[in-house]
Phi, psi and omega in degrees: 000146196259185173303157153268184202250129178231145175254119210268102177250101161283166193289189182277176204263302171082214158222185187275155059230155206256183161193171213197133203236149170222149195243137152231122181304075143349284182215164159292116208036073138219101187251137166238152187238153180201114216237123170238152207215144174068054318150127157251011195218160169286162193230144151309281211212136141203175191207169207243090185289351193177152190244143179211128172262126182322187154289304210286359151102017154291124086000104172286092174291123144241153213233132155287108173265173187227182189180111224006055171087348178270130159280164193192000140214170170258159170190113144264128197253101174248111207277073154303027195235328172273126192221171187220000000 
């Protein structure tokens, strides 16, 4: 299974604490959103490294934000409706 395709909106640019709405391609038109808030860094970029499966047989996207090229928080995207 491949990686999603992820899409980044930062929040306004302001001083922090920052926010971010970040979008992710499940499959094709099948999107999950997700708004994350209270940000110490404005975030840039993100990309979605590595998928983790729950006990209970869910599947975990986790997505890396970025910040002049460093990562510096995680969000895991817990699609709970997708199982395998």
């Amino acid at each position: 299974m491949r990686l999603p395709k992820v899409a980044l909106s930062p929040g306004q640019a302001g001083g922090p604490p920052y926010s971010a709405t970040i979008e992710a391609m499940i499959w094709p038109g099948v999107r999950e959103r997700v708004n994350v808030r209270l940000l110490a860094r404005r975030p840039e970029s993100a990309c979605c490294n590595r998928r983790e499966r729950l006990p209970d047989g869910r599947l975990t996207y986790v997505v890396t934000l970025y910040n002049r090229g460093q990562p510096f928080v995680s969000v895991y995207l817990d699609a709970s409706w997708l199982r395998s």
